[in-house]
C-alpha positions as CSV (number, residue, x, y, z in Angstrom):
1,X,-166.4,-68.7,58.5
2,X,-169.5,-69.0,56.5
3,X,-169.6,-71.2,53.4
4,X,-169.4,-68.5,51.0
5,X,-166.2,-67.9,52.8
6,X,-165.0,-70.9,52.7
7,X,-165.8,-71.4,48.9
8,X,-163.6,-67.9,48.3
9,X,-160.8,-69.8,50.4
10,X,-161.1,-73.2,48.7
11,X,-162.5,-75.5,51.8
12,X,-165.5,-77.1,51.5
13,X,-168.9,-75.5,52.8
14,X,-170.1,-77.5,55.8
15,X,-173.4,-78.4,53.7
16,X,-170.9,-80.2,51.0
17,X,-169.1,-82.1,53.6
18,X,-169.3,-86.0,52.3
19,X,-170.2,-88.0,55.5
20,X,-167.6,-89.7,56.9
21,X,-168.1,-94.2,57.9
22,X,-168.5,-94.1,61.8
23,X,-169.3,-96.9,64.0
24,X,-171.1,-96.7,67.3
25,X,-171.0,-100.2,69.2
26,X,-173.3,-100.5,72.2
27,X,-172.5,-102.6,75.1
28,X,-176.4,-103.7,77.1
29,X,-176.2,-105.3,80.1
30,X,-179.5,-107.6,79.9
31,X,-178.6,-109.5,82.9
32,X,-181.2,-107.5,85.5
33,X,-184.7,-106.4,85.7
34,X,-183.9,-103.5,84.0
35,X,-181.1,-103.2,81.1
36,X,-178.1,-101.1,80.7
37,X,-175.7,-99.6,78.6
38,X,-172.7,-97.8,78.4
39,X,-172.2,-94.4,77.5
40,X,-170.2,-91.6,78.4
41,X,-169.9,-87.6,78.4
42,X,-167.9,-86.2,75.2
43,X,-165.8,-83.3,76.1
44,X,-166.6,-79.3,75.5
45,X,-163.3,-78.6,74.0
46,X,-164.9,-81.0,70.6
47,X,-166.1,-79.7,67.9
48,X,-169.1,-82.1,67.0
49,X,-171.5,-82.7,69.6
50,X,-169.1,-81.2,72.8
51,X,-170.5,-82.2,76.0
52,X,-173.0,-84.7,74.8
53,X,-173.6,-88.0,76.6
54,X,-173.0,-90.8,73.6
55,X,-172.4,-94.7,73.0
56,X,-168.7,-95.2,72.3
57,X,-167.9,-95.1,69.2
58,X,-166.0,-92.9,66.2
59,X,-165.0,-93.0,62.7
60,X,-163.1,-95.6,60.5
61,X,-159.5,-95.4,60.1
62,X,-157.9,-96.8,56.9
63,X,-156.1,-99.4,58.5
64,X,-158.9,-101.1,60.2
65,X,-159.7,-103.2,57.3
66,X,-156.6,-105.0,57.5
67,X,-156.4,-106.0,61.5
68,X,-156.5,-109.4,62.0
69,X,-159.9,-110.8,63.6
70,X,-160.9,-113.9,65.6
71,X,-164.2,-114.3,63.9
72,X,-166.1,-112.3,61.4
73,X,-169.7,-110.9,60.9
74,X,-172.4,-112.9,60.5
75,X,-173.3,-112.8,56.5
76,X,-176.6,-111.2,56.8
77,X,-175.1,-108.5,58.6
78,X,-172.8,-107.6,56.0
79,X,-175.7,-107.4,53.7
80,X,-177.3,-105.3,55.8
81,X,-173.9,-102.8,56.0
82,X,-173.6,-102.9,52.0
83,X,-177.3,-101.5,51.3
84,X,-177.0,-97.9,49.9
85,X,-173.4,-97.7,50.9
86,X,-171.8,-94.8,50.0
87,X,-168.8,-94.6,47.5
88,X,-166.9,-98.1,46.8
89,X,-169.2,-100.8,48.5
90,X,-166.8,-103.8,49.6
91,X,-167.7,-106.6,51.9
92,X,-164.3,-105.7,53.5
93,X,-165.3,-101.7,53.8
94,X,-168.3,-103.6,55.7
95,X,-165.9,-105.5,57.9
96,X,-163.9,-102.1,58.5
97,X,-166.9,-100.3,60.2
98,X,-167.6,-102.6,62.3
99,X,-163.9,-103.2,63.5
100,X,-163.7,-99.4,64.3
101,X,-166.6,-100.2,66.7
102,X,-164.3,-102.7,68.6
103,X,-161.6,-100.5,68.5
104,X,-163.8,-97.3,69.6
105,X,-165.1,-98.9,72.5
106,X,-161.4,-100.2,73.6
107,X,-160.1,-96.9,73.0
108,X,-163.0,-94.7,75.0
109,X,-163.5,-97.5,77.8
110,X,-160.8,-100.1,78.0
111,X,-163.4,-102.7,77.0
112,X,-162.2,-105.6,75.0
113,X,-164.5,-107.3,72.7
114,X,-162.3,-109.9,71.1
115,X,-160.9,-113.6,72.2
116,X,-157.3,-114.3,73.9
117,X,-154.6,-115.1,71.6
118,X,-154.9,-119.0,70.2
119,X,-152.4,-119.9,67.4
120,X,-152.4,-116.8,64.2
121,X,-155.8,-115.0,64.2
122,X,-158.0,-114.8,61.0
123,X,-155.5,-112.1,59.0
124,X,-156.7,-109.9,56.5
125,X,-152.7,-109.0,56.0
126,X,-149.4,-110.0,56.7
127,X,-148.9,-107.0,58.0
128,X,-148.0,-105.9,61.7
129,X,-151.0,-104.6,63.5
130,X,-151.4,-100.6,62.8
131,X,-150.2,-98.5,65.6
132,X,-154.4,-97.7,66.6
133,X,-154.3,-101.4,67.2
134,X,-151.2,-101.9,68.9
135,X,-152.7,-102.1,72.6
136,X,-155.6,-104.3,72.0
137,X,-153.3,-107.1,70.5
138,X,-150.6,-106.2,73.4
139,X,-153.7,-106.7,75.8
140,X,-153.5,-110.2,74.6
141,X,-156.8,-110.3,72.6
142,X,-158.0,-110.6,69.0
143,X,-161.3,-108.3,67.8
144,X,-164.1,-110.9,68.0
145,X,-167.1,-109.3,65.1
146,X,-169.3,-113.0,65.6
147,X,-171.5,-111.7,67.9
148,X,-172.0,-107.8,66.6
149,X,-175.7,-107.0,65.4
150,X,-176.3,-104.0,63.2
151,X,-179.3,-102.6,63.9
152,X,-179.7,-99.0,63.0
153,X,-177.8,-96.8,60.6
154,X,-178.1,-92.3,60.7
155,X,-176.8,-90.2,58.1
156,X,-175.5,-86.5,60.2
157,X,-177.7,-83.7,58.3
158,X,-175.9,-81.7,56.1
159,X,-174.9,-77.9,57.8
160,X,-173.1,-79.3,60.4
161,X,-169.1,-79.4,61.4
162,X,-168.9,-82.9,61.2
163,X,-170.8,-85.8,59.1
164,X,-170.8,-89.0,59.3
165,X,-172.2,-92.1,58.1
166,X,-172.4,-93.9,61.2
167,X,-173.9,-97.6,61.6
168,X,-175.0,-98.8,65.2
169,X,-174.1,-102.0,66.4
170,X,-175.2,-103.4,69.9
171,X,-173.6,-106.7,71.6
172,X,-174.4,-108.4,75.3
173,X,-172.3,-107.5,78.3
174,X,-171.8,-111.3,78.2
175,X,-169.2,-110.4,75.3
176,X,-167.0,-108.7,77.2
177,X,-163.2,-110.0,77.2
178,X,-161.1,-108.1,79.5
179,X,-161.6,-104.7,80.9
180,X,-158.1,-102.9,81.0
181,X,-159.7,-100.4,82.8
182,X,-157.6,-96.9,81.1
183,X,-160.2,-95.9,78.5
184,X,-158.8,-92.6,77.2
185,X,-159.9,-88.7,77.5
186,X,-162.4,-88.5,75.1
187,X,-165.4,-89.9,77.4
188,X,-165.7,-88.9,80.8
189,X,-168.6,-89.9,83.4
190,X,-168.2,-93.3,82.0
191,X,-171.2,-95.7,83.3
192,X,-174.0,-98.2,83.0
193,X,-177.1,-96.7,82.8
194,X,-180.7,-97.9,82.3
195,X,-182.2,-97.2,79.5
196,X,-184.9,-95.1,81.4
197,X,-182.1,-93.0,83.3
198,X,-180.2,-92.6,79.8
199,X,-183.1,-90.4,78.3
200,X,-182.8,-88.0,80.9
201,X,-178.8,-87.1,79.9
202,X,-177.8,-84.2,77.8
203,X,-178.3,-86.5,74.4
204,X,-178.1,-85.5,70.8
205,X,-181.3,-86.1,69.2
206,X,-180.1,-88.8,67.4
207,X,-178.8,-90.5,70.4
208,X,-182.5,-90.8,71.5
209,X,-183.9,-92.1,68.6
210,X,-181.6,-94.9,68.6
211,X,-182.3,-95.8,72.2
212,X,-185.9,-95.9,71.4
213,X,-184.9,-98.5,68.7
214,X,-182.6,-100.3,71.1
215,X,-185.5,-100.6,73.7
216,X,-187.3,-102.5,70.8
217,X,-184.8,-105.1,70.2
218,X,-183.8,-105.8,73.6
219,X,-188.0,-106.8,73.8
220,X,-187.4,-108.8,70.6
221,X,-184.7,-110.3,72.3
222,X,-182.3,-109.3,69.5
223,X,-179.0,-108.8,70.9
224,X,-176.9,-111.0,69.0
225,X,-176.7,-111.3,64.8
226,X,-180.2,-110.6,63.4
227,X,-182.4,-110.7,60.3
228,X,-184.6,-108.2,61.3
229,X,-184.8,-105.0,59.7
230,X,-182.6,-102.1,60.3
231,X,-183.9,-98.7,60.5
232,X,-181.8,-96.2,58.3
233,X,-181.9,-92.1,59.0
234,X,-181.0,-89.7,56.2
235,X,-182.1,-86.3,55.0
236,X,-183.2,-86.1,51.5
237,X,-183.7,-82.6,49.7
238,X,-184.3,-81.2,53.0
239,X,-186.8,-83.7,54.2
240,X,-186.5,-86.9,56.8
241,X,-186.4,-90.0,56.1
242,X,-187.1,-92.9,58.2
243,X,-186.3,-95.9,55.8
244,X,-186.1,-99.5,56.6
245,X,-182.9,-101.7,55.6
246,X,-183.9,-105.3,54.9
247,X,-182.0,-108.3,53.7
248,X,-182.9,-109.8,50.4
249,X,-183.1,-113.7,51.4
């Protein structure tokens, strides 16, 4: 259906779709010679990039800024997540992107980025746990966000199925909690790869890019909570925009 169909039928034309928060969280294994990440192979049956090798990661669901956490962001961080954000900017909509990247990655891999149960974890609610959170807090974990670095941001170009607003986070392998091992179906050909081997998989452009940036932090030896700048992708009246996301203090 083109967009002028669609207007007639009252949906919105894929060039007036409002991007949607995302979160992408990658894993890097720093340990050897050469580092690693882990991404996996989206399926065909998709409709936004289907067969694509990505990080894990996936949009924000309303209840992920109530789940209860072990520890929080580091403060800079949630500066950096609050410049130019879209809509309602919140400190707590902050928090909630970067929680859907711990619950992505448990979803897609079975990797748990959090802290074993001690006493009540930090609650945003009194709430019980959302039923997208159910399994991770069954697992016997809390969502740890302490350790999450933010360090590039890309806006999906208007004209396309899906759009999203999606912020990149990367954390050490060191982080790692638990590995239930049942990730569900939407990755497939889950691995570590280096970052050399990763360029030559089926990648969205995007996807590139940010590995490109990632290879530049790991030499700055920025893996954990950073100040340094964050490098923010948008189109702008039909022109590209490579802009730079610094804190104030």
């Amino acid at each position: 259906m083109s967009d002028t169909e669609k207007a007639k039928a009252g949906e919105p034309a894929t060039s007036d779709l409002r991007p949607r928060d995302a979160a992408t969280l990658i894993i890097v294994d720093a340990k050897d010679e050469q580092s690693r990440v882990l991404m996996g192979k989206r399926r065909m049956d998709v409709v936004f990039m289907p067969g694509k090798f990505v990080f894990p990661g996936g949009r924000v669901d309303p209840q992920d800024k109530d789940v209860a956490s072990y520890s929080e962001l580091a403060d800079h961080e949630v500066e950096k997540l609050l410049y130019d954000m879209k809509g309602h900017a919140t400190p707590n909509r902050a928090r909630a992107i970067a929680m859907a990247g711990v619950r992505e990655v448990f979803e897609e891999t079975g990797i748990i980025i959090g802290k074993p149960h001690v006493g009540k974890a930090n609650k945003q609610s009194d709430q019980t746990e959302p039923d997208n959170w159910q399994a991770f807090f069954e697992a016997g974990f809390s969502p740890s966000l302490e350790k999450l670095h933010f360090f590039a941001r890309a806006i999906t170009p208007p004209g396309r199925p899906r759009r999203y607003d999606t912020r990149f986070f990367c954390i050490s392998a060191d982080c790692i909690a638990y590995d239930t091992g049942q990730p569900d179906e939407e990755l497939s050909e889950i691995d570590w790869y280096t970052l050399e081997a990763a360029t030559q998989l089926d990648l969205p452009p995007i996807t590139r890019v940010i590995l490109e940036d990632l290879h530049d932090h790991i030499e700055a030896g920025a893996l954990g909570p950073s100040r340094q700048a964050v490098p923010y992708y948008h189109q702008r009246h039909g022109n590209f925009f490579r802009e730079l996301i610094k804190i104030k203090n």
